[in-house]
C-alpha positions in Angstrom: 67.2 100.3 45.8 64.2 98.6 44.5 62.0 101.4 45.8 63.5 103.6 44.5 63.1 102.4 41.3 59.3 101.7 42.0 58.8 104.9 43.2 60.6 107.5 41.2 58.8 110.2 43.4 60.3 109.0 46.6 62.8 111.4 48.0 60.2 114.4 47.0 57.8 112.5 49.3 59.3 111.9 51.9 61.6 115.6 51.7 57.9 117.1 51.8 57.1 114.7 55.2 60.1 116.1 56.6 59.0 119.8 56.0 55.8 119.3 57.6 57.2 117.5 60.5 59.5 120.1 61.2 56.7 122.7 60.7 54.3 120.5 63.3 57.6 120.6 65.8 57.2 116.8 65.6 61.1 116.2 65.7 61.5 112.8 66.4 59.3 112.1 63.1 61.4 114.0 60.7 64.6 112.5 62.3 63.5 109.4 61.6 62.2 110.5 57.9 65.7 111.9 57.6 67.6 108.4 58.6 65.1 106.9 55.2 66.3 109.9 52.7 70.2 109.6 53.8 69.7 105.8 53.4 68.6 106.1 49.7 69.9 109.8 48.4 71.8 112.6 49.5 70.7 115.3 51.6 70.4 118.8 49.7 72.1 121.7 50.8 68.8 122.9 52.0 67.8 119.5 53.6 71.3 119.2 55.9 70.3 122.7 57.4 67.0 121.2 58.1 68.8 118.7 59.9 70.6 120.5 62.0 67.5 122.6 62.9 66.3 119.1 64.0 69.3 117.8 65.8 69.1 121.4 67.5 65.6 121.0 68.6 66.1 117.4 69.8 69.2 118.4 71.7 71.1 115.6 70.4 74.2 117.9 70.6 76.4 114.6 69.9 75.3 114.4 66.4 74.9 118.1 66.1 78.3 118.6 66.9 79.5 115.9 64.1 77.5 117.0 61.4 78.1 120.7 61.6 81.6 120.0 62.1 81.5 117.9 58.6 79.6 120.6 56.8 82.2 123.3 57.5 85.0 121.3 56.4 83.6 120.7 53.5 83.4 123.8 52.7 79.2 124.1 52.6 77.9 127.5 51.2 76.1 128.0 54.5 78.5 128.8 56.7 76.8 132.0 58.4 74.0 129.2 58.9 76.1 126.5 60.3 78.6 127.9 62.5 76.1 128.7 65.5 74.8 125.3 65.4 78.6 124.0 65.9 79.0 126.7 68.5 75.6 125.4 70.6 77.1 121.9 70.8 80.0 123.2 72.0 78.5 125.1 74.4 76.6 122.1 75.7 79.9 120.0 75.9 81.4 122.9 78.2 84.2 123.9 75.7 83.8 127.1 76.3 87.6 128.4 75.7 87.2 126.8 72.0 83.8 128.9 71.9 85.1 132.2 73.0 88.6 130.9 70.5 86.3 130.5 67.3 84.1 134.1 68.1 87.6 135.6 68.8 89.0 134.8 65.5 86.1 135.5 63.2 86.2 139.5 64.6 89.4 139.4 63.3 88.2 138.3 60.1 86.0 140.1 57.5 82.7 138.2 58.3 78.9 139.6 58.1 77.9 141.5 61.1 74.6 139.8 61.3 76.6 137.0 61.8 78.9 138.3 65.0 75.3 140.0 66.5 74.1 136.5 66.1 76.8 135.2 68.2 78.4 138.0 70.6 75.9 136.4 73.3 77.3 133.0 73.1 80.6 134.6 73.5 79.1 136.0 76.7 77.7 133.2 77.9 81.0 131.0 77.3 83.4 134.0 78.9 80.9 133.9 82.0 80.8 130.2 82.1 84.6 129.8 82.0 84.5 132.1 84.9 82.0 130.2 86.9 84.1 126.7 86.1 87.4 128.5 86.9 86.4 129.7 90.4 85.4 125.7 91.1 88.3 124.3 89.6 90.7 126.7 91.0 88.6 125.9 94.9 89.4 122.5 93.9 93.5 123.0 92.9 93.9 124.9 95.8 92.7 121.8 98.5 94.4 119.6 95.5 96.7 117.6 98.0 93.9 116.9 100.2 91.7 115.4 97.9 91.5 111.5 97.1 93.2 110.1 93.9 90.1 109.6 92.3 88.8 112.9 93.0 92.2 114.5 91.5 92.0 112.5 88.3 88.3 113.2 88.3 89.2 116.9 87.9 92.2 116.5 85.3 90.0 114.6 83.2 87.4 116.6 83.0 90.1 119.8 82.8 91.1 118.0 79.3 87.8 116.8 78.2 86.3 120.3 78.2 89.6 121.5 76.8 90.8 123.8 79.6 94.6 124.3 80.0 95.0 127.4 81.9 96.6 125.5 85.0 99.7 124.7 83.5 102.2 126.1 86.2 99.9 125.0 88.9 100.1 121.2 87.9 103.9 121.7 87.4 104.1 122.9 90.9 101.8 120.3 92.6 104.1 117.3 90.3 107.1 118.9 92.1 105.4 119.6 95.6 103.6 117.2 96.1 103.2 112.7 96.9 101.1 112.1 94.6 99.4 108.3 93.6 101.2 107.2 90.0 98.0 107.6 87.9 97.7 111.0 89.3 101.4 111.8 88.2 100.3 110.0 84.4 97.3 112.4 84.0 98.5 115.3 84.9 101.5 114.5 82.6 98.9 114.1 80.2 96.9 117.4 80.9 100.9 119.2 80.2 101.1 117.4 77.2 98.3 118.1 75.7 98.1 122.0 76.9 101.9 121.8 75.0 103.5 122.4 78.0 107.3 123.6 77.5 108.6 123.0 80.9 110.7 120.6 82.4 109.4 118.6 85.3 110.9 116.2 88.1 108.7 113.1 89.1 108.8 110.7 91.2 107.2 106.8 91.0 108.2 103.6 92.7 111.4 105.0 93.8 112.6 106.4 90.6 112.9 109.5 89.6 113.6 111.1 86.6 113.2 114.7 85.3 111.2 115.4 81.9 111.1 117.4 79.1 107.4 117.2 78.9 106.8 118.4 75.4 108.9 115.2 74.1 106.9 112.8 76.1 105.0 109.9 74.1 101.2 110.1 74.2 100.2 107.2 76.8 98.5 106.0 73.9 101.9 105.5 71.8 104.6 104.6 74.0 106.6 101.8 73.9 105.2 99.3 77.0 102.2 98.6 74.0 104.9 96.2 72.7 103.7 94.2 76.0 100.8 94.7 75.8 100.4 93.0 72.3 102.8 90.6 73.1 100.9 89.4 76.1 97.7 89.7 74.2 98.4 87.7 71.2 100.1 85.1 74.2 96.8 84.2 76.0 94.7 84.8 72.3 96.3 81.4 71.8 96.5 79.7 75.1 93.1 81.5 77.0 91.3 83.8 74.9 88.7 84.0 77.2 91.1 86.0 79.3 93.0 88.3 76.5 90.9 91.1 76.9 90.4 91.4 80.7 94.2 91.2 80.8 94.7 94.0 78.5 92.2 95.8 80.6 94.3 95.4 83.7 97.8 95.8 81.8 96.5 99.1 80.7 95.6 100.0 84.5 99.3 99.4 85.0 101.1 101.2 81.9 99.0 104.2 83.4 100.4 103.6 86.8 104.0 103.0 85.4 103.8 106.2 82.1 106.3 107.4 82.1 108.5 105.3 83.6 107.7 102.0 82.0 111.3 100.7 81.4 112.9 102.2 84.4 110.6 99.9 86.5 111.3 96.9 84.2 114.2 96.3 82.0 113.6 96.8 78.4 116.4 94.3 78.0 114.3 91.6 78.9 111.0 92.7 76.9 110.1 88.4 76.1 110.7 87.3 79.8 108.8 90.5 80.7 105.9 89.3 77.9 106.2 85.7 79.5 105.8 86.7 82.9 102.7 88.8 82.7 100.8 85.8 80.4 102.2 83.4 83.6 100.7 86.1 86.0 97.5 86.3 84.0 97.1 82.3 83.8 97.1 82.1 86.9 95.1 84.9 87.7 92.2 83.1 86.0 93.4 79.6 86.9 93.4 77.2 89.3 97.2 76.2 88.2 98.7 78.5 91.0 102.6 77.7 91.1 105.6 79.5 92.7 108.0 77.7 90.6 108.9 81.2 88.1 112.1 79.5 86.6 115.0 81.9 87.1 115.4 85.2 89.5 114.7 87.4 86.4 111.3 86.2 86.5 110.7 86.1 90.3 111.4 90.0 90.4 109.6 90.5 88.0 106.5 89.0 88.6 106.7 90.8 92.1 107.0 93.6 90.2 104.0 93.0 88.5 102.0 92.1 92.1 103.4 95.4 93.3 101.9 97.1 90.3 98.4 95.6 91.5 98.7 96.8 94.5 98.7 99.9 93.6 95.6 99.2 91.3 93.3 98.3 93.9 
């Protein structure tokens, strides 16, 4: 703050840097001049085109995305200026449903024709992208049950990430067609949930099954088995906390392997002894105390539930 009390002339300085940088094409520089200004004032109107202009030219479609996204929300006066920056960054992160989405619904709305001439071709470009990802995605549904697991979550993460939910019914089928590894069965649960999938599914994990309403499943994120978790995490913050977060790495590998089936594999009954036994199995996963003396039955099965979940982690 003290300079800009010394220098009262500051942020007219160093906004004039920034529109000769821009007009030398010597990016980097006014990105840097921008990070100064936003530490001391607020951008203009004018200047947070600028930097998007910037961002644009730097291809740092991260940012790009997040500060276009802010200015539209807040309602900036710009909005014929800002929208095909947010579009680019899209386009870069593959979203190209959301693209085509966005174009779709300002046709239907009364916007500036400049403004739809300016951005018909990215509508283009995203409908023949789409395409061109479709063909490859459907290539890879269709040999689906050949691939590895890894490939096949590979490909439903990616499906979500770029927003694509156009394979609803073929997921549905391959879930009820198909053996599939449990983390394959939790993402593509996941994919349905998140495309808002009505159906009703039958799965099939560790020798349960169980058919599901998908729409009223929990998020992975939200269900219930991240009362163990925390439970078993605040356990070994206190006894090994060199070993909390490693062991809510691996419990996380096996809520994905268990979702949604958590407490048909254990009993919720026994959530404590199920809390207890996983901090046992973790001390002595990063122990030397190794003992086979578990107490009671209870805790013997589960504790080889537990080894049978690594198993399938490996």
């Amino acid at each position: 703050m003290s300079d800009i009390i010394l220098f009262p002339k500051l942020k007219e300085n160093l906004s004039r840097q920034i529109r000769q940088a821009m007009k030398s094409n010597r990016y980097e520089d006014a990105y840097d001049l921008f990070m100064v200004v936003e530490k001391h004032f607020e951008l203009s109107a004018d200047e947070q085109l600028l930097k998007l202009e910037c961002l644009y030219q730097l291809e740092s479609f991260l940012e790009l995305k997040e500060e276009s996204s802010i200015l539209l929300n807040q309602g900036h006066q710009a909005y014929n200026e800002i929208i095909p920056y947010f579009l680019e960054s899209l386009m870069y992160y593959k979203q190209y449903q959301t693209v085509m989405e966005i174009i779709e619904m300002l046709r239907q709305e009364n916007v500036d024709q400049k403004l739809l001439i300016k951005l018909m071709p990215l509508y283009d470009e995203a409908v023949q992208a789409l395409e061109t990802k479709r063909r490859v995605s459907r290539k890879f549904i269709m040999t689906f049950q050949s691939s590895d697991s890894n490939a096949q979550c590979d490909l439903i993460l990616k499906l979500i990430d770029e927003g694509d939910f156009a394979y609803q019914m073929s997921f549905v089928h391959i879930l009820e067609s198909n053996t599939l590894h449990p983390k394959v069965i939790s993402f593509i649960l996941q994919y349905l949930l998140m495309a808002q999938c009505n159906k009703h599914v039958t799965i099939t994990k560790f020798n349960l099954t169980m058919q599901i309403e998908i729409s009223k499943l929990p998020r992975l994120e939200t269900s219930e088995f991240q009362e163990v978790i925390d439970g078993v995490y605040s356990y070994l913050q206190r006894e090994m906390p060199s070993a909390a977060d490693h062991a809510v790495l691996l419990m996380k590998q096996h809520h994905l392997l268990l979702y949604p089936l958590e407490f048909e594999y254990f009993d919720k009954q026994q959530l404590d002894l199920i809390i207890q036994t996983y901090a046992q199995y973790f001390l002595q996963l990063f122990t030397d105390n190794k003992t086979d003396d578990l107490g009671n039955q209870y805790t013997i099965d589960i504790m080889n539930k537990i080894n049978q979940l690594e198993m399938y982690n490996q």
